[in-house]
N, C-alpha and C positions, 0 to 999 in steps of 0.2 A: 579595524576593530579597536586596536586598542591606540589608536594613536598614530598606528596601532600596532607598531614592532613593540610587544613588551615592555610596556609602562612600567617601570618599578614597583608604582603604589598597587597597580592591578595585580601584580605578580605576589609581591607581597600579602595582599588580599588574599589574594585564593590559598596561598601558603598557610595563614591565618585559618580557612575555612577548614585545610586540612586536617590540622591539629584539632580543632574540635569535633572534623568529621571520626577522628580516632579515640578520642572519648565518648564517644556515643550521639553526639551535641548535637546532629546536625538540623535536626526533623524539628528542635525545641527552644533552640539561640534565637535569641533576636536578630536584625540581621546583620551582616559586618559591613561592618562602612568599608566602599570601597569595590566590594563581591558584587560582582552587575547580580540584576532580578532573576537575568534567562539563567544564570549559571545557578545560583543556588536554585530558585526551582528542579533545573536537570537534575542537581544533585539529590533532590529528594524523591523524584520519579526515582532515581537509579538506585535511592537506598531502599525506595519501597519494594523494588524489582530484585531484592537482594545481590544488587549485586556487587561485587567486591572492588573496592580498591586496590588492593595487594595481590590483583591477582598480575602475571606478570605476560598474558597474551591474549586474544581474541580466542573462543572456541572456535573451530570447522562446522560450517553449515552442510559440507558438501564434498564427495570425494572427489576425484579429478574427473572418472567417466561420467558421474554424475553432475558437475560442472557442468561439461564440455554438451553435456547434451541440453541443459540447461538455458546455457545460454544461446546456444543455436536457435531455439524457439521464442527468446527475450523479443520483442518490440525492441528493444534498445539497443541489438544487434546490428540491427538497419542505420545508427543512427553513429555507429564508432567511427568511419571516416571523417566525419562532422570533428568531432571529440579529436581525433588525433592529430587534425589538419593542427585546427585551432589553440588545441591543449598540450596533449602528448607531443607532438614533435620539437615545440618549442622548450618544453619543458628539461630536455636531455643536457641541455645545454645552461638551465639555470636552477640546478639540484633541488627540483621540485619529481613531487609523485603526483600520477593524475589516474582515480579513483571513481568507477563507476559500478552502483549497485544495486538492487532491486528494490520494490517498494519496502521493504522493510528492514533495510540494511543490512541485508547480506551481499561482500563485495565484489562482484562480475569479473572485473576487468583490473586491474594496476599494474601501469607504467610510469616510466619516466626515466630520472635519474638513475645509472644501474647503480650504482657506489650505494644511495640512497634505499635501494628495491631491497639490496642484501642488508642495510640495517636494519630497514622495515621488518625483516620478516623474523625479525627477533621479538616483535609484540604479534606475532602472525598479522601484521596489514598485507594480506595477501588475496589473493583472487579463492574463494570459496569459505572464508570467514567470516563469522557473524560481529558486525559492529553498529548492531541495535543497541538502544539505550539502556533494553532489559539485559545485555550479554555484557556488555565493556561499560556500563555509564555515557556520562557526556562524552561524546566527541562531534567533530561537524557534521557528518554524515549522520546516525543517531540520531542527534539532535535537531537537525534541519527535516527530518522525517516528521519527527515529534512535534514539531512545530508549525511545521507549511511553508516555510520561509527560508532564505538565503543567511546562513548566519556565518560568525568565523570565532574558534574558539582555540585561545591562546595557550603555550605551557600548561602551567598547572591550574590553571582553568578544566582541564580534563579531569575525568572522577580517576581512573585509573593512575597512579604514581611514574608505573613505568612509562607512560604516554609525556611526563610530563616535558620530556627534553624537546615534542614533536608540536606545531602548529597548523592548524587547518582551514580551511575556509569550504562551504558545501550547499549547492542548492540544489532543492527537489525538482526534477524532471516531470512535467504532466503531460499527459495524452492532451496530442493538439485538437484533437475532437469533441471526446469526454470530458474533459479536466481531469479523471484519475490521475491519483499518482500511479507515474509508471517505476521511479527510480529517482536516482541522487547524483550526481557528479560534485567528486568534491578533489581539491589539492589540498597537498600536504607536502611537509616540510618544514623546513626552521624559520625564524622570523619573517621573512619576507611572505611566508605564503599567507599569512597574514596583513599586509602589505594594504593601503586603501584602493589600490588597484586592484588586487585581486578578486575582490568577491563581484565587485563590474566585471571583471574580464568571465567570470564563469557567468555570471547572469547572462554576456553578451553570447556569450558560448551555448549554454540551453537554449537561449530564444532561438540563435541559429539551426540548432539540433530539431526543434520545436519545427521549426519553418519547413523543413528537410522533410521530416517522415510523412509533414500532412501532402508533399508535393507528389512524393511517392506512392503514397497509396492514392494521388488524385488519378497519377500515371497509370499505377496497376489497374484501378477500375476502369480507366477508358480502355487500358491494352483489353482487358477480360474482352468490355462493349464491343471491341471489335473484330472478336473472334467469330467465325462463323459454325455454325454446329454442325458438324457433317458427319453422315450416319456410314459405319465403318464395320467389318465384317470382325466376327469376336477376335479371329489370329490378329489383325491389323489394329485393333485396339490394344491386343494385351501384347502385341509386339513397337510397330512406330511410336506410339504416339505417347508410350508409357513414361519413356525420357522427358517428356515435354510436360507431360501430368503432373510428374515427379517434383523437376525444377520450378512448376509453376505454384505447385503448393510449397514447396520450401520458403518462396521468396513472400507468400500470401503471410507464411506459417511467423517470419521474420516482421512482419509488419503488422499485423494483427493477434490478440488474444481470443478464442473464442468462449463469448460472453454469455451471458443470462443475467438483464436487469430486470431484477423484482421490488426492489426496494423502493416504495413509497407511488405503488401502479398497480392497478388491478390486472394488468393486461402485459405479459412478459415483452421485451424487445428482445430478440436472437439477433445475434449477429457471427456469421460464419465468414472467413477467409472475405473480410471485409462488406459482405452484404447483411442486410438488416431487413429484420420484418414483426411486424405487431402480431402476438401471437392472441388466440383467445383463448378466455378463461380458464378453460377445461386444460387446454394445452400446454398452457403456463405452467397447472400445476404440475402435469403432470414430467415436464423437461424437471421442473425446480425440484420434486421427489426424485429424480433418475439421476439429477447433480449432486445431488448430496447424500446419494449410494452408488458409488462408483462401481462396486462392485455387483450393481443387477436387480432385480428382484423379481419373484414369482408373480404370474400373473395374480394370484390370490393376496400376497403381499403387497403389491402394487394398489392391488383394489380394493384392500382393509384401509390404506393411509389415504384413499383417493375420497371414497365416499362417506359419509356417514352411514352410521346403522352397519348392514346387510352389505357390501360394496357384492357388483353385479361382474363376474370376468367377461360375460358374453358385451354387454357396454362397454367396457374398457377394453376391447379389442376392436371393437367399430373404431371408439379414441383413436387407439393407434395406427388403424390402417388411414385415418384422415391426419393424421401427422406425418406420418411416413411421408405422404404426397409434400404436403408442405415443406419437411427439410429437405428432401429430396428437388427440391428443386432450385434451394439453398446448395448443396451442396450434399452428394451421392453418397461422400465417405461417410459422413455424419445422420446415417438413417439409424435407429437404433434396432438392436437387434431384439433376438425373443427366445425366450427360455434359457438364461433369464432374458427380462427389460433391462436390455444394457445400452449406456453410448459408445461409441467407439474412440470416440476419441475425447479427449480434457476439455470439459467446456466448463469456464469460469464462472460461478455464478455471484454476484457482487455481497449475497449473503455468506457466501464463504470466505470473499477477501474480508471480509469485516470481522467474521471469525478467527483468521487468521489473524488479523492485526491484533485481536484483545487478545489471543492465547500469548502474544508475543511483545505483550505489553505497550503498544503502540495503541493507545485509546481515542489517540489527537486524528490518526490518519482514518481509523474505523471512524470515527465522526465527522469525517470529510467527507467518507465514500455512503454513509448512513443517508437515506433521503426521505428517510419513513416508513413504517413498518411493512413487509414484505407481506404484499395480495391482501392487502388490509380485508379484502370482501369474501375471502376464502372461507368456506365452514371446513374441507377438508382437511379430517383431525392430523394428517400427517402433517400439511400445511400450519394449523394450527399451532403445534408441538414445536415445530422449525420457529415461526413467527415469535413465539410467546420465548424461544431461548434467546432467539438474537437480541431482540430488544432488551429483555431483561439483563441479559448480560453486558450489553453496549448499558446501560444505566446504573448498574453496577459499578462498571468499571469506569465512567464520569463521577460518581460520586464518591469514590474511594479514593482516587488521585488524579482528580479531573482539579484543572482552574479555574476563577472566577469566570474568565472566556468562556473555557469547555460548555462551562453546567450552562451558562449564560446561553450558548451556542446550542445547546439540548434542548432548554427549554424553548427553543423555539419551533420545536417539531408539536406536530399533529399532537401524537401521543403526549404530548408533557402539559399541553395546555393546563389542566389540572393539577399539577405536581409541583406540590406541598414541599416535600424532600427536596427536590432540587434546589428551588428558591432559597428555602431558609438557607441551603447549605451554600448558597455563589453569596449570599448575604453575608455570611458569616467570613469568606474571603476578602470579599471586597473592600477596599482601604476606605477608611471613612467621609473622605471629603470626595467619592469616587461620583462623577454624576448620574451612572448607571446605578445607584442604590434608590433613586428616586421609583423607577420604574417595576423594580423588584418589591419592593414595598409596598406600591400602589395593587401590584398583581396576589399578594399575598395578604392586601385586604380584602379585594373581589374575593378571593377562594374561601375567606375565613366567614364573609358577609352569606356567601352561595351558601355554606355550611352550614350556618345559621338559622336561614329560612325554609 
């Protein structure tokens, strides 16, 4: 990155950025010669997210029991042999830390250097801290979230003061299947980990990690395939076979998230302990209403958000005995239950990672995982209600401290075709001799011509 042990001019730059970040300066300066683009950008995400420079540690995302159970169900669980072989063990030995953390930058795992572990934990870089961009500013981790990319950010290149003695290098981990982001792995340390070898050696590190878990869940579904179903007396079921049930969902539970993609499909995809199935219409809606009340709902509840007008419970319980069947054969745990309409277990619906991402000021990753507004063909007003937040909220939050990419990147969805707002607003970022103004332009006199006639 910078040379990239600490460039004097760079350091000195950012040094520069500080001081007027302490006069209020930062959001209205021109910009400093010297300040790379990603870093003052970050730093104005991080001043929009209010968050502090002075402040002198990460907040706790997570208590220890809450961690620990945490991460036992992480996808990324599966994947730390990989990380330690390659990262962590070498690391002990050349006073680096090696940092792994969820999609949103809270961080899992930190090892390495122990001398290093106990200074670290003087800004809390510790396993169960939050070091999103919206809690500590720029750092690698943060900022390679916010971004989608491999980055490496120097001393006082960091928004935080106290960070500034520490250097980092961090790239996003995605599902080998999906592309979601699943998480981050980043090193940290003093100059070197900044170093131009480092940000390859972790690139080379994720793809491996990458290669790993899709080999494993290739493994686990052939082992599932060639299991035979053998019919077992209830004692011999809830006795033998229980250990085996047990360890085989742990290891399902470590490799897989259970999903609900609704975003930008008429037609849900489930996927349970690694299996997948196109659900229909009715079905879709009615898992995506039960995801995003965890807590249940009365048949009459169910069937006010399900239908228009009048909603019928005698029909929505036909609904559910013909869903039953279907998860049921996904898998038994995950039947939901009744009185209330409950799931039993955490199913991730990709409208709530998106929610999560904008409450937590990560707008870059919710616009990753965004594919288009949720059952677009849905009249059910619960459906409705869900749809018309998310989108709004995801466009909101592009156009509040989205970049010229972001809005760029929005308006390319179904929904924006139309949007006036967006345009003028990636216009107004985009630097004048930019080639992509051409096109914005053009789209902004179609809408104003449509308007017209």
């Amino acid at each position: 990155m910078t040379n990239l042990l600490h460039p004097e001019p760079r350091q000195s730059a950012a040094l520069a950025g500080h001081e007027r970040m302490g006069s209020g300066a930062v959001n209205g300066t021109p910009e400093i010669p010297g300040l790379r683009r990603l870093i003052r950008e970050s730093w104005q995400r991080s001043a929009s997210f209010k968050a502090n420079p002075d402040n002198a540690a990460a907040p706790l995302a997570f208590d220890w029991d809450q961690l620990e159970d945490y991460r036992r169900q992480h996808p990324l669980a599966a994947i730390m042999p990989v990380i330690n072989k390659l990262l962590v063990q070498p690391s002990h030995d050349s006073g680096l830390l090696v940092a792994v953390g969820d999609e949103v930058g809270r961080l899992l795992w930190v090892d390495g250097d122990p001398t290093l572990q106990r200074r670290a934990e003087g800004m809390m870089f510790v396993p169960g801290a939050d070091w999103s961009e919206a809690s500590v500013g720029t750092s690698a981790p943060g900022t390679a979230l916010a971004l989608g990319r491999g980055i490496q950010i120097a001393g006082a290149e960091h928004y935080q003061r106290a960070v500034h003695p520490w250097s980092c290098t961090a790239v996003p981990f995605h599902d080998p299947d999906s592309g979601a982001v699943l998480g981050v792995v980043d090193i940290t340390g003093t100059a070197t980990a900044v170093a131009p070898h480092t940000l390859s050696l972790v690139e080379a590190t994720v793809a491996a990690a990458q290669a790993q878990l899709r080999v494993e869940r290739l493994q686990l579904a052939a082992e599932l395939a060639r299991k035979p179903v053998r019919r077992r007396s209830p004692a011999a079921a809830a006795g033998q076979g229980r250990g085996a049930r047990e360890g085989s969902r742990a290891k399902e539970g470590s490799l897989y998230r259970n999903s609900l993609q609704l975003l930008g499909r008429d037609q849900a995809l489930l996927s349970l302990g690694g299996r997948t199935v196109s659900l229909s219409a009715r079905h879709s809606e009615i898992l995506a209403l039960l995801s995003a009340h965890p807590e249940g709902l009365s048949a009459e509840e169910l069937s006010s958000l399900l239908y228009p007008g009048e909603g019928s419970t005698i029909t929505l319980r036909a609904e559910m005995v013909r869903l039953r069947k279907v998860i049921q054969q996904l898998s038994p745990d995950a039947v939901p239950g009744s009185r209330p309409y409950r799931l039993p277990l955490d199913l991730v619906p990709d409208t709530g990672q998106v929610l999560s991402c904008l409450q937590r000021g990560a707008h870059r990753i919710a616009l990753e995982i965004y594919r288009g507004e949720m059952l677009p063909r849905s009249e059910a007003p619960g459906i409705v209600e869900l749809r018309t937040r998310v989108s709004s909220l995801l466009r909101e939050a592009v156009l509040t401290d989205g970049s010229a990419e972001s809005l760029l990147k929005y308006a390319t969805l179904p929904e924006a075709r139309d949007d006036v707002g967006i345009r003028r607003a990636a216009l107004r970022l985009l630097p004048p001799r930019s080639p992509k103004r051409a096109a914005v332009v053009a789209d902004l006199e179609r809408l104003e011509a449509e308007l017209r006639a």
